[in-house]
Each structure stands twice: as structure tokens, then as C-alpha cells.
N, C-alpha and C positions, 0 to 999 in steps of 0.2 A: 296430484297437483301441488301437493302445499310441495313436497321432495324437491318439484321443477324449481317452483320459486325458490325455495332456499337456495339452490343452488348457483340461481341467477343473481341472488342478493349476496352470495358468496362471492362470487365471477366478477361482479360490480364494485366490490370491496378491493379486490385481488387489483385489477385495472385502477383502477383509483390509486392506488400507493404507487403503482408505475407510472401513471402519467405525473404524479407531483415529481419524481427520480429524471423524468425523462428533460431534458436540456433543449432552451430555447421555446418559443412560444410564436405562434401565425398571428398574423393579424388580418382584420378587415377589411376590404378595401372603402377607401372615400369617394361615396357618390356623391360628386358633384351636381347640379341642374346644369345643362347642354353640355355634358363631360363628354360624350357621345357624340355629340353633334358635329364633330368637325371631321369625322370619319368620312374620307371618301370611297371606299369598298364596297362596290354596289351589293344590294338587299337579295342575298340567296330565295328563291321561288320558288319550292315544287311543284308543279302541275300534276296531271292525271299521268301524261308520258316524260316525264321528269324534270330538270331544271328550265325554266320559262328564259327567253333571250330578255336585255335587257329592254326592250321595248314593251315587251309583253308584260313583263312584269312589273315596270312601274305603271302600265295605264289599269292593272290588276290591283295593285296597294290604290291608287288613286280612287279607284271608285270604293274597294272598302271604306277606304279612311272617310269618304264623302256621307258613305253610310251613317258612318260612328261619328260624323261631324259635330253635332251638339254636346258629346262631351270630350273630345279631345285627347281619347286616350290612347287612341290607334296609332294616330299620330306623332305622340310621346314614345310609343312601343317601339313605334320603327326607326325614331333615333337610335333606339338601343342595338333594334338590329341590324344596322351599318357597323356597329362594332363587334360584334358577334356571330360574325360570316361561318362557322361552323354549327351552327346552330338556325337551321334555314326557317324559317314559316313554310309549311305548305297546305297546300288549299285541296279541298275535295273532300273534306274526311265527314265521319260520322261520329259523335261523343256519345254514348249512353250512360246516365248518371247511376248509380250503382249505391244504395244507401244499407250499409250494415253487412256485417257476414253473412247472412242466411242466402241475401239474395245475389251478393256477390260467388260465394260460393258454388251455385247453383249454375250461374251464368259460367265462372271459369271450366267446372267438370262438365258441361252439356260441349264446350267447345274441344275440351279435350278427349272428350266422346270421337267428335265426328272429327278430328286428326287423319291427314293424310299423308303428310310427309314428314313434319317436322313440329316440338315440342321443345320449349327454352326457357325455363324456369328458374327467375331467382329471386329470392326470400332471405329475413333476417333471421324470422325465428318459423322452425319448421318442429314442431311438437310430435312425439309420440304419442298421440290420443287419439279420440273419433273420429275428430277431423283431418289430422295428419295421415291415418291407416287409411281414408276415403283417398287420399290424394295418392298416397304412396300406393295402393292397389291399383288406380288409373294409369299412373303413369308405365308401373308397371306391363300391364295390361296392352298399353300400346304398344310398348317396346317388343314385346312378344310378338304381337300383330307384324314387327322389320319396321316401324315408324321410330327414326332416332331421338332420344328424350336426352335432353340435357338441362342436369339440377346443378345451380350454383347456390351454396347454401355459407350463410355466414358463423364463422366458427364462435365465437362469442355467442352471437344471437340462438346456436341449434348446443352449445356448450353441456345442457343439461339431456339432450337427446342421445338415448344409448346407440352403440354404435352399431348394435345388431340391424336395428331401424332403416342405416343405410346401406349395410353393406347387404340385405335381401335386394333393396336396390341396384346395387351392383351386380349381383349378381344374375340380377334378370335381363341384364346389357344396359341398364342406366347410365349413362356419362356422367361422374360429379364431381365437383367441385369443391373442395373448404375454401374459402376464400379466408385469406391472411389467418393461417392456423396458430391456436396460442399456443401451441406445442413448438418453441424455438428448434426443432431436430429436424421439423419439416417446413421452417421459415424461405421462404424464397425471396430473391432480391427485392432491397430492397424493405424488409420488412419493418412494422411498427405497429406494435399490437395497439395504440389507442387510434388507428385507423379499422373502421366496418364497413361493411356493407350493410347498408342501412334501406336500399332500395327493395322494391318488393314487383317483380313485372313475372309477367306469362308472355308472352307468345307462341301464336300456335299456324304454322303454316306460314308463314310471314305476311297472314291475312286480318287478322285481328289481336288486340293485344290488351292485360288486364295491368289495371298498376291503380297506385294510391297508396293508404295506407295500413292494410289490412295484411295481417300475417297467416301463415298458419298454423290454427292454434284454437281448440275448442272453446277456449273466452272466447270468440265471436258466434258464439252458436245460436246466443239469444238475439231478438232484435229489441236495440231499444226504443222502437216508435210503440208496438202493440202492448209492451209489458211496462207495470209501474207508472202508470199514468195518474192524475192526482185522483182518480175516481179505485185505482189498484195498488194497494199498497206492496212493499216488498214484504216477505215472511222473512221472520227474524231466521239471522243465519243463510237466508239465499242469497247466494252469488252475484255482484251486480251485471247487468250484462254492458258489453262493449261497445259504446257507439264511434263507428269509422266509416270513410266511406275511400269506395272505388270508382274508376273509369273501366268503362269496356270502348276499343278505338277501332275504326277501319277506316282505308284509305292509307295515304302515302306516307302520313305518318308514322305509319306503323314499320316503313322502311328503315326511318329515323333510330326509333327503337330498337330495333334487329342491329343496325351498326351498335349503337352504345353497348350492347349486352355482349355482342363480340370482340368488341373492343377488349373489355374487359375479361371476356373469359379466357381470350391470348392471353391478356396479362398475367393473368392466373397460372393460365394452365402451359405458356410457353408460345413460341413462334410457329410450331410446327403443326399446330392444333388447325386439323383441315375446317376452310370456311364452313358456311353452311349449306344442306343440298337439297334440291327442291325448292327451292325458296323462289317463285316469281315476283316482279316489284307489285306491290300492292293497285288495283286501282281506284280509283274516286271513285265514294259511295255516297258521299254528301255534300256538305255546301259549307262545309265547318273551319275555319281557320284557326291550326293548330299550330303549336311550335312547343319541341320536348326537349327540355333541358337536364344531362346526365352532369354532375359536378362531380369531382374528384379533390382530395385533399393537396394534389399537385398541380392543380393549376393553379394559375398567376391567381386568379380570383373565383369567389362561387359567384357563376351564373346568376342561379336562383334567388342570390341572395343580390345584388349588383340591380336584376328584373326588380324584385320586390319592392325595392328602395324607390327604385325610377320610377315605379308605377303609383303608389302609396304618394309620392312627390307630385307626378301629374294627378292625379284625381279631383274631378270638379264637382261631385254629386255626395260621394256615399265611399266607404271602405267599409267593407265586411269580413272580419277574419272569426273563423273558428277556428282552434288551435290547442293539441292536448299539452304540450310542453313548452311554455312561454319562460324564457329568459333572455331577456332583451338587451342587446347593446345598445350603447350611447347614441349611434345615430337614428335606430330602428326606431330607440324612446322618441328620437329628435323628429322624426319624418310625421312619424300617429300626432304628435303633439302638433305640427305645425299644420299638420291638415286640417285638426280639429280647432284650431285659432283663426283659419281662413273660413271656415262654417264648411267643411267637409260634415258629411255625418259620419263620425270614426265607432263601431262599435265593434266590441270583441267577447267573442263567444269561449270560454277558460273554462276547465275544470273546477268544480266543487268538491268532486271526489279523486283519488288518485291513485297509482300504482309507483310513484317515486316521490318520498317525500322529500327529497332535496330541492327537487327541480320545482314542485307544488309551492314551496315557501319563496327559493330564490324569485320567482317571477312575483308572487303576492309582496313583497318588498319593493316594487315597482307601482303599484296601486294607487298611491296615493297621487303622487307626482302627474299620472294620465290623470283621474279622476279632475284634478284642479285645472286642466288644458281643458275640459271638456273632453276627452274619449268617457263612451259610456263602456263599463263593464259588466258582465255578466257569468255568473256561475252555474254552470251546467249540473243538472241534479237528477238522482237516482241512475248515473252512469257512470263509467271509466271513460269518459272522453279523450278516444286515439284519433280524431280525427284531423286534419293539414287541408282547409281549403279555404278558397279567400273570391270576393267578387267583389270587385270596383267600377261601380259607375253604371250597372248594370250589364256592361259587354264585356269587362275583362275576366276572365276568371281562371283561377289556378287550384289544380287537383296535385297531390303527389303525397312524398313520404317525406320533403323535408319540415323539420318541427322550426319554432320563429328559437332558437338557441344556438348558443356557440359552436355547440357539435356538431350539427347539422350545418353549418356554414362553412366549418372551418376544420374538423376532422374525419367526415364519413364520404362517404360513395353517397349520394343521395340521386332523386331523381323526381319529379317535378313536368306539368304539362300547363302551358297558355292557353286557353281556347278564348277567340276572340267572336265572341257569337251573342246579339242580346238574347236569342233562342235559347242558349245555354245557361247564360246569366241569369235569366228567369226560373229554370230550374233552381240553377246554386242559390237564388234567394231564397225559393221556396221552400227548401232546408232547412237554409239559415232560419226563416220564420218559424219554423217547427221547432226548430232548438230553443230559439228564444223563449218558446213558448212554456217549455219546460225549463227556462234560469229563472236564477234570482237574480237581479238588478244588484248592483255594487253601489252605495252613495255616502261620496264623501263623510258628510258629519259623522256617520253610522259607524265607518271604517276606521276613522279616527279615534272612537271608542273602542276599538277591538284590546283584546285581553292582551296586559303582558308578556303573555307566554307567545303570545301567538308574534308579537314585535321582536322576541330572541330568535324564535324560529326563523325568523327571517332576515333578523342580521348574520345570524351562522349561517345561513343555507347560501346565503348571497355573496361570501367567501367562496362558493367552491363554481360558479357561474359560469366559467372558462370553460370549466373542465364536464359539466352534465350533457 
């Protein structure tokens, strides 16, 4: 373990001197309030048997939105999506909330057990350890069974994974993928090593599908609800365990997903790369209103990020973010702040403890400034908190892998789910309560005593905010 890490904190080093080298800088895009609204492109629909006419499907939004009437945020959403016709809502599906590796883990191998045609897997970081050997014997496993398995695996993120690892993969007829390799000899068009793939999905059958932000990687082996509780302490020298969570999806969404992962694995892997086989469209298994947003560093704007602002902007009740890597832009500061000045309740669940302490300080540099808006903060304790999920108003709610930072908006593959459900919402509170349960509270006066050291840290760390 410690070997991988170093390797990683090598790797990080190595990227970091190229991206200050690398020429020119992206920007954000500016959400405006009704920037969307003038959009006449009518509102992409999936139904159970595919795209809804437009009749059907605005008397379908109409009665959601009548649902969500008292807080207005359905409403808001679907301004957004008039502009964002590649990115449909569809309706029918089933969410199951997923909290930690043990139990997400569990959920992904039981599916890729009962596999009958088709296996699509892709990860940032894919570890040589217990849990990586569980996964890479399965996949194995089925490819032998004539079920086609294909691993898209990010080269940065698996950098410290010997190659023996995957090439017994390959060898067992595994399809795989490096996505954007740091080896410039096998660069394909196109390329730019401070682009990753940052995304983390399964697919299995083109029937159900797993994503959030959980890698693979034996730090998730622990769960951090049962362990280190204030009545268990941690033993000196034990490891802390990883708190993340996942989505398991069915229904037509899951069609949605299947496109993004292909999309991409052409890009990867070329034109000629036969679609998928087997694959039936998914059909409604619930009642759930989902919409999946795959970002890419070449589009005009991130999605996710464009959603996030809009949403956070409409909110009449409550913002709920938990979020392991907080480095906030001007407007994201500007959005939490103006919500919390109209008497939104803004509160945000951050790390106490970390695995990057660039990212840990630049966002702590930010603190004060919420803190005086009224956003309440909170440090999450006796965990690595990897977790990316957010619930507003109680019916919006968003699972995925991207982090509230620049890199995730503006340089990775990311990927991100809306489910608009208060059924859902209740869950992601219920979470969020859990967590809370185990922060500390952040407050002002307190903060503002904090040590000098800890105020350098955070002027240095807040130079590199672009770039984390």
C-alpha cells in the first residue's frame, strides 16, 4: 500500500509540472438565472418504450412538476433541460442508495455473477489488492463463461498497477482500455495528459448499472458507519476507513449510460470498435425520474457543473452537499452564499481528515468567507471522505464522481445522476443526517483563531486551485 501511494504522489508531482508547461487555460461557463429559459427545443422524454411525442411528454413533466410544486425546483430543472436536449430525463427507473464499499461492492459482484451477455466497466483507480483480485477474477470468470467483458481503466488513476494485473485480463479475452495513456508513444489524437477519466460506472447487461464515487481499491473495504463510532475508538496506527457512496440504477436510464460509456470507449479505442451485443433497451422498473450527465473536458461547458449552479440558484428550502474535494470557484462561492442570504438552509459536509493535502487547505481558505454568508460547515471525522452527493429541497438529488473543483468541471471525464424523487431525497438526507452526526461544526469566531500555520497552508494551497 504505502509503494501504490508513493507512486501516486510521484504521478501527481510529475502532472502537476506539466500542466503549469501546458499553454492556455478553460474557463467556466456563467450561469446566469433564466439563461436557459429562452430555449425552444422541446424537453427530451424517455418512457418505458422510448422517446414520449410531445404531447405525452409535456402532460408527463406537468404533473411531476405539480408534484414538486411547493418547492419549485423541478420546474427550475426543466428550464435547464430545454437546453440540454442530449441529456434526456427519463422516467420509470429504480435508484438504490449504495452507502460505502462493502456494501456497494457486494451489490456490483452479485450482478456480475448473474451476467448474461454483456459486462462494461469503467474505473479511475483499479488496484492490485483484495479487492481489485475479487473483481479481476470475476470479470475474468465471465469472459470464459463467452460473456464479452470490457475494462476501461484510467491510466494516471491505475499508473501504480503492475501490468502483469491486466494483461492476465487480457489474456482471458478481457477487452481493455488505457484511457489517455501517459506513455506519449501510445498517445492517440488528440491527446493531453492533464485530461482523466475520472468516472467510475459498471454496466451489466444493459440492465442495471453502478456508478458514484467509489473505486476499486481495498481502502473501501472498511465501512465507516459500524467502525469508530464515538463510543469506538480508532487503534493507533489503524487505517482510516473510506466513507463513499454509490448508486445501483434500472430502467431506461441505464440506456443513457450504455450510450456515454460507448461513446467514449470509440473515442478511445477508434471508429471501428463493434457496438454493443446483446444489449435489449432497458425497461421501467420504477417510478423514479432520472437524468445522467457524462461531461467531457471538450465540451462547450460541464453539464454537471452549469446543473449544479442552476439548482443551488433555484433552491427554496435546504442545500445539502457532502463533498470530499472542495475548491470552489467564484461563482459556486457566489451561488452557497446567496442562497444562504435568502434563508436557504446551505450546509456542507467536507473533510476533516485527507488523502490530498493541496486540495484539503485550498478549499479550507474558503471558510471563512461562507461561514460569514451563513453556510454552516462541517468536518467529517474518523474518515477519508470520498464521497459527491448533494440533496436540495428534499426532491433533488445528485450521486456521481464529480468533486465541487476545477478539475472535475473543467479537466476530467466525469459523470454525475439527477434523480428527482422526494422518495429518494429522503434517503440522501438520511445520510447526510448520519454524517452530520459524526462532524464537527465549523464557527466563525473559532475559525478565525485558527493557527498560523494553518492560514500559510492555505494561502499556498490556494495558488494551485486551477490546477487540483
Amino acid at each position: 500500500m504505502f509503494a501504490t501511494l508513493s507512486a501516486r504522489l510521484l504521478m501527481a508531482f510529475l502532472l502537476m509540472m506539466i500542466m503549469l508547461t501546458s499553454s492556455g487555460c478553460a474557463s467556466l461557463p456563467t450561469v446566469a438565472p433564466g439563461m436557459f429559459s429562452a430555449q425552444s427545443t422541446p424537453i427530451i422524454v424517455q418512457g418505458k418504450h422510448g422517446p414520449l411525442s410531445a404531447a405525452r411528454s409535456k402532460a408527463m413533466l406537468s404533473a411531476l412538476a405539480r408534484k414538486s410544486a411547493p418547492t419549485g425546483i423541478f420546474g427550475a430543472h426543466l428550464k435547464l433541460e430545454e437546453a440540454l436536449v442530449n441529456s434526456p430525463l427519463t422516467l420509470g427507473n429504480t435508484v438504490v442508495l449504495l452507502e460505502d464499499g462493502p456494501a456497494t461492492y457486494r451489490a456490483m459482484l452479485q450482478a456480475i455473477l448473474q451476467a448474461r451477455h454483456q459486462i462494461d466497466m469503467e474505473t479511475y483507480i483499479l488496484d492490485d489488492d483484495e479487492v481489485g483480485q475479487r473483481f479481476a477474477a470475476a470479470l475474468e470468470s465471465k469472459q470464459r463463461e463467452g460473456i464479452q467483458v470490457r475494462l476501461m481503466h484510467d491510466s494516471v488513476g491505475t499508473w501504480a498497477t503492475p501490468a502483469p494485473f491486466f494483461q492476465a485480463m487480457q489474456a482471458a479475452g478481457v477487452k481493455l482500455v488505457e484511457f489517455n495513456p501517459v506513455n506519449p508513444a501510445l498517445a492517440r489524437r488528440g491527446w493531453n495528459l492533464n485530461n482523466r477519466d475520472h468516472r467510475k460506472l459498471l454496466i451489466v447487461d444493459g440492465e442495471v448499472a453502478f456508478l458514484g464515487g467509489i473505486n476499486i481499491s481495498s481502502v473501501y473495504s472498511g465501512s465507516s458507519v459500524s467502525r469508530f463510532s464515538k463510543q469506538t475508538a480508532r487503534r493507533p496506527g489503524e487505517a482510516l476507513p473510506w466513507r463513499d457512496t454509490d448508486i445501483e440504477l434500472r430502467g431506461p436510464v441505464v440506456a443513457e449510460l450504455q450510450k456515454l460509456f460507448q461513446e467514449l470507449w470509440t473515442e478511445q479505442e477508434g471508429a471501428s470498435t463493434a457496438p454493443p451485443v446483446n444489449i435489449t433497451k432497458p425497461l421501467a422498473s420504477g417510478s423514479m425520474t432520472v437524468r445522467a450527465m457524462g461531461t467531457s473536458p471538450t465540451d462547450p461547458f460541464s453539464v454537471i457543473y452549469a446543473t449544479l449552479i442552476s439548482a443551488i440558484g433555484s433552491a427554496k428550502t435546504s442545500v445539502f452537499i457532502t463533498n470530499a474535494y472542495f475548491v470552489p470557484d467564484p461563482q459556486l462561492l457566489t451561488a452557497l452564499e446567496a442562497a444562504a442570504r435568502r434563508g436557504v438552509d446551505v450546509r456542507l459536509i467536507l473533510p476533516g481528515q485527507t488523502d490530498s493535502w493541496l486540495v484539503f487547505h485550498s478549499g479550507r481558505a474558503h471558510y471563512a468567507r461562507l461561514l460569514r454568508a451563513g453556510v454552516k460547515l462541517f468536518e467529517r471525522q474518523e474518515v477519508i471522505l470520498h464521497a459527491k452527493t448533494m440533496v436540495i429541497d428534499g426532491v433533488w438529488s445528485s450521486v456521481g464522481s464529480a468533486n465541487l473543483d476545477w478539475r472535475s468541471f473543467l479537466h476530467n471525464y466525469e459523470l454525475n445522476v439527477v434523480v428527482l424523487s422526494p422518495e429518494f431525497g429522503l434517503q440522501v438526507q438520511a445520510m447526510f443526517d448520519r454524517d452530520l452526526q459524526r462532524s464537527e461544526p465549523l464557527e466563525l469566531e473559532r475559525w478565525n483563531q485558527r493557527a498560523l500555520r494553518g492560514r500559510f497552508s492555505e494561502w499556498f494551497a490556494v495558488i494551485w486551485s486551477y490546477w487540483l
